[in-house]
N, CA, C and O of each residue as an XYZ file, in Angstrom:
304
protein
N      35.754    -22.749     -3.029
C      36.661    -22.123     -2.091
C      37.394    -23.219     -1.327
O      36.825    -24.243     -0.946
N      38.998    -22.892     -1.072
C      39.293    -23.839     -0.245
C      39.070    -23.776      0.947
O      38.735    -22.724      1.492
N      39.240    -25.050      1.651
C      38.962    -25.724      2.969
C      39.890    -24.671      3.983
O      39.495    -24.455      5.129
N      40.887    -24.173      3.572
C      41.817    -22.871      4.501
C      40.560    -22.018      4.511
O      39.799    -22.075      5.476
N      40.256    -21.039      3.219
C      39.286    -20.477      3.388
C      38.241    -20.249      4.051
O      37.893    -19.246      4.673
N      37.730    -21.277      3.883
C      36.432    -21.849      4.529
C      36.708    -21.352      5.956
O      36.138    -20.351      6.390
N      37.489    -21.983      6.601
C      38.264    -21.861      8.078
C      38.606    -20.744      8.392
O      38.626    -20.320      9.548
N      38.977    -20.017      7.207
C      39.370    -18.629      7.741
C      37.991    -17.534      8.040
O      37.728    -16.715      8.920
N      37.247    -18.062      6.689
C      36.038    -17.286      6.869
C      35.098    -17.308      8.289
O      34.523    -16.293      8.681
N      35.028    -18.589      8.990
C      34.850    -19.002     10.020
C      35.543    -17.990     11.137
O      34.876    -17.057     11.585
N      36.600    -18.163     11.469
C      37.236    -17.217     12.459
C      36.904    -15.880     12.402
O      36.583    -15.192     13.371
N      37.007    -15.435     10.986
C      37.452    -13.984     10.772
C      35.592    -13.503     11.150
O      35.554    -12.359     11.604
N      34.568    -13.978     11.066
C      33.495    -13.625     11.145
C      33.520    -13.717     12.773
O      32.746    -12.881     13.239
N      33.923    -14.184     13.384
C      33.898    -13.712     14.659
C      34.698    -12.292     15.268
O      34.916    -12.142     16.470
N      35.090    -11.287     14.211
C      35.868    -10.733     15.095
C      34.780     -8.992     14.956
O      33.654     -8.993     14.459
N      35.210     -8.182     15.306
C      34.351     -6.922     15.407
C      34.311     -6.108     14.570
O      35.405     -5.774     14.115
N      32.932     -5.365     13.943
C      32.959     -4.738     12.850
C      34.315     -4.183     12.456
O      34.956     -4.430     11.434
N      34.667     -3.273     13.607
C      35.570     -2.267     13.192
C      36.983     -3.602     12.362
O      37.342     -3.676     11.187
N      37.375     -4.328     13.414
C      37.742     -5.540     12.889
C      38.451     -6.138     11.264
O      39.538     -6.367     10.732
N      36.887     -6.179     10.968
C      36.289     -6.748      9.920
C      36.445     -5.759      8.904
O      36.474     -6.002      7.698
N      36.537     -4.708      9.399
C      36.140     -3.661      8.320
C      37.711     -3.322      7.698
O      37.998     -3.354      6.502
N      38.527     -3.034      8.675
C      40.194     -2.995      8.621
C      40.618     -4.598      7.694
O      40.713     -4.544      6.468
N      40.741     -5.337      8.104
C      41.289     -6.445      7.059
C      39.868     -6.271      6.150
O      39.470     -5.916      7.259
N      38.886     -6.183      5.373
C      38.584     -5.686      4.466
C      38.972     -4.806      3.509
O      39.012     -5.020      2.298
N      39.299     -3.657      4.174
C      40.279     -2.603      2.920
C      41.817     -3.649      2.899
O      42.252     -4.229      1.903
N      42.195     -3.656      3.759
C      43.781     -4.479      3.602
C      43.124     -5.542      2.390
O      43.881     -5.686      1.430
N      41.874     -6.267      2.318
C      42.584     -6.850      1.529
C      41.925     -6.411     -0.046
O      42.351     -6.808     -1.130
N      41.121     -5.763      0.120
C      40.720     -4.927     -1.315
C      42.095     -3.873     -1.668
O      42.405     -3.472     -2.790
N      42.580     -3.661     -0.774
C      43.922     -2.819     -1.374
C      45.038     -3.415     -2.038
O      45.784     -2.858     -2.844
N      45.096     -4.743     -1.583
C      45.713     -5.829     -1.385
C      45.861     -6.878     -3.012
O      46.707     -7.613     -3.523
N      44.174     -6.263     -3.414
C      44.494     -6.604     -5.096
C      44.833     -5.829     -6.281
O      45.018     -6.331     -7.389
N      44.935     -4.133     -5.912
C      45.718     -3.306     -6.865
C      46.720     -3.728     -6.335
O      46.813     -3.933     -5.125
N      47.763     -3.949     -7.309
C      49.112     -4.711     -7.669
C      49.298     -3.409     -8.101
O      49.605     -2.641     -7.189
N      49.203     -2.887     -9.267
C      49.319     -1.828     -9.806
C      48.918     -0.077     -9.778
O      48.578      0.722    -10.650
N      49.242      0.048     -7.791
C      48.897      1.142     -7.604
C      49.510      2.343     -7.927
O      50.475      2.524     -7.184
N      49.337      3.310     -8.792
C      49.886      4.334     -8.957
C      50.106      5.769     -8.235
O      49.593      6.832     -8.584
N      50.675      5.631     -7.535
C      50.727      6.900     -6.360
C      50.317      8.034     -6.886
O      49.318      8.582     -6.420
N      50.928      8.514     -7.815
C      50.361     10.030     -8.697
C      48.731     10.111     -8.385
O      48.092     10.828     -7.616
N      48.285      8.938     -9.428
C      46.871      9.122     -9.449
C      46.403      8.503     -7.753
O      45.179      8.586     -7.648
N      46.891      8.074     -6.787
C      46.469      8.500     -5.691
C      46.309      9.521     -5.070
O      45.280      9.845     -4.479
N      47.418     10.191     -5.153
C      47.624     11.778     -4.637
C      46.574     12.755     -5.303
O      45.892     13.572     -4.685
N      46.559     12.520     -6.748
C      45.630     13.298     -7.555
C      43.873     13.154     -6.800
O      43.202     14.062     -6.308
N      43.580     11.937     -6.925
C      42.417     12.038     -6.195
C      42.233     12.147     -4.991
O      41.045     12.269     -4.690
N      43.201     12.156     -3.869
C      43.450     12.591     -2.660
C      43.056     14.276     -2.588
O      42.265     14.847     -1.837
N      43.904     14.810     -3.641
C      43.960     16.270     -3.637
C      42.403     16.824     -4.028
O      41.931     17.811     -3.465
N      41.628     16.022     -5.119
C      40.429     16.199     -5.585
C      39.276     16.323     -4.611
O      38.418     17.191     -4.454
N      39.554     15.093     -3.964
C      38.316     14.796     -2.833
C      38.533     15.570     -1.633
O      37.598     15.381     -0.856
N      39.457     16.419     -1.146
C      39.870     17.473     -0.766
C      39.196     18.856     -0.807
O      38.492     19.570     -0.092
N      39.877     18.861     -2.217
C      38.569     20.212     -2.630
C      37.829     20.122     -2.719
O      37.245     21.197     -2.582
N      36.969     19.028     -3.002
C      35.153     18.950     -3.059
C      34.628     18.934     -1.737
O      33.464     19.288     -1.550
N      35.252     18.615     -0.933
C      35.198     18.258      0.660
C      35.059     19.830      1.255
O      34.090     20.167      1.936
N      36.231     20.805      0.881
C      36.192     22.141      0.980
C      35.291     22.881      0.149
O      34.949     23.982      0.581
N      34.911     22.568     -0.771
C      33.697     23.351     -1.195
C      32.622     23.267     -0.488
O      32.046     24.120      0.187
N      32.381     22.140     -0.695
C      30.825     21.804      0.381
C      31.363     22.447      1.231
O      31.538     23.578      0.777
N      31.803     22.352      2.416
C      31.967     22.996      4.372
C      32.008     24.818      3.804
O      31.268     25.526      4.487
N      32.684     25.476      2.809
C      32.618     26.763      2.511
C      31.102     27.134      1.406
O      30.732     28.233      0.992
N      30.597     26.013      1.218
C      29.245     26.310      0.466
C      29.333     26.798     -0.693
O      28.513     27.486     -1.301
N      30.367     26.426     -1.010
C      30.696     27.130     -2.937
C      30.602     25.795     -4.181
O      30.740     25.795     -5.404
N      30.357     24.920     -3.357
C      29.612     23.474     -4.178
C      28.306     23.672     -5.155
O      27.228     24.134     -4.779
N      28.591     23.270     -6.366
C      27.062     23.445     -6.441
C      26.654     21.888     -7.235
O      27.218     21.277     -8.143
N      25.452     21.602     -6.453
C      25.041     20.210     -6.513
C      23.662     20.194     -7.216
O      23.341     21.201     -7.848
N      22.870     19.201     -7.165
C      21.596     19.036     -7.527
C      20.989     18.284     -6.617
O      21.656     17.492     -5.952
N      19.702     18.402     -6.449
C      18.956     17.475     -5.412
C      19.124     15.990     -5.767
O      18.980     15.539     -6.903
N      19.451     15.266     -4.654
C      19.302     13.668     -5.101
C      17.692     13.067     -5.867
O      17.449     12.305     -6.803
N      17.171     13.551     -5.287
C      15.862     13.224     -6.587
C      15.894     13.451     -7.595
O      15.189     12.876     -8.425
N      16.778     14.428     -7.885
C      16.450     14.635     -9.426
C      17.537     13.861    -10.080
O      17.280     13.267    -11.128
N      18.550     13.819     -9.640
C      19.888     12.876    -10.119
C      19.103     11.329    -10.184
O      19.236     10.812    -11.293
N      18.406     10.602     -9.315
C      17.978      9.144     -9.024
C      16.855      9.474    -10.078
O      17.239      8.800    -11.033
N      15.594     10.162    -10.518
C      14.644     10.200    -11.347
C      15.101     10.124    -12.527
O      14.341      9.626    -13.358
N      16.565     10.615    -13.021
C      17.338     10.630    -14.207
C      18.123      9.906    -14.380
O      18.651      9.923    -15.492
N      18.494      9.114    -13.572
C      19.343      7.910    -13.571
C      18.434      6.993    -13.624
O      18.883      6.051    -14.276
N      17.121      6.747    -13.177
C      16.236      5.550    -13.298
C      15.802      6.002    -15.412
O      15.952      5.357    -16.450
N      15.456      6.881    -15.212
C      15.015      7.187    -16.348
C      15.740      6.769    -17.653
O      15.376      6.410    -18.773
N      17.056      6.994    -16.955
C      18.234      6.811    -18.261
C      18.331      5.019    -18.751
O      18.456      4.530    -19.874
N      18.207      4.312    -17.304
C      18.660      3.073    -17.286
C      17.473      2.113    -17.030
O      17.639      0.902    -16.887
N      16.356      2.678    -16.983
C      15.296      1.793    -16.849
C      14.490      1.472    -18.217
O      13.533      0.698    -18.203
């Protein structure tokens, strides 16, 4: 890493979560070059309705244990 870096990393760790957390997405956003608005909107609109299912209770999910027991299972 360069010596700017270095320096920057220095400063920028002093400043406050919330802070930290804001120039974080800026700069993870910062490396799609190739953002496609459509498929933003599309999953905007998605996570929307799943958001409204759950709060109206018409979601239907599975217990996290059983999803993590089957995911260990699958990949262990």
């Amino acid at each position: 890493m360069s010596e700017i870096a270095e320096k920057l990393k220095l400063e920028l760790s002093r400043l406050s979560i919330q802070e930290r957390a804001e120039l974080a997405s800026f700069l993870i956003n910062s490396l799609d070059e190739d953002i496609n608005d459509d498929v933003e909107v599309a999953w905007d609109t998605e996570l929307r309705k799943r958001l409204e299912d759950i709060h109206f209770g018409t979601a239907v999910g599975e217990p996290s244990e059983r999803v993590f027991s089957e995911l260990r299972e699958k990949y262990s």
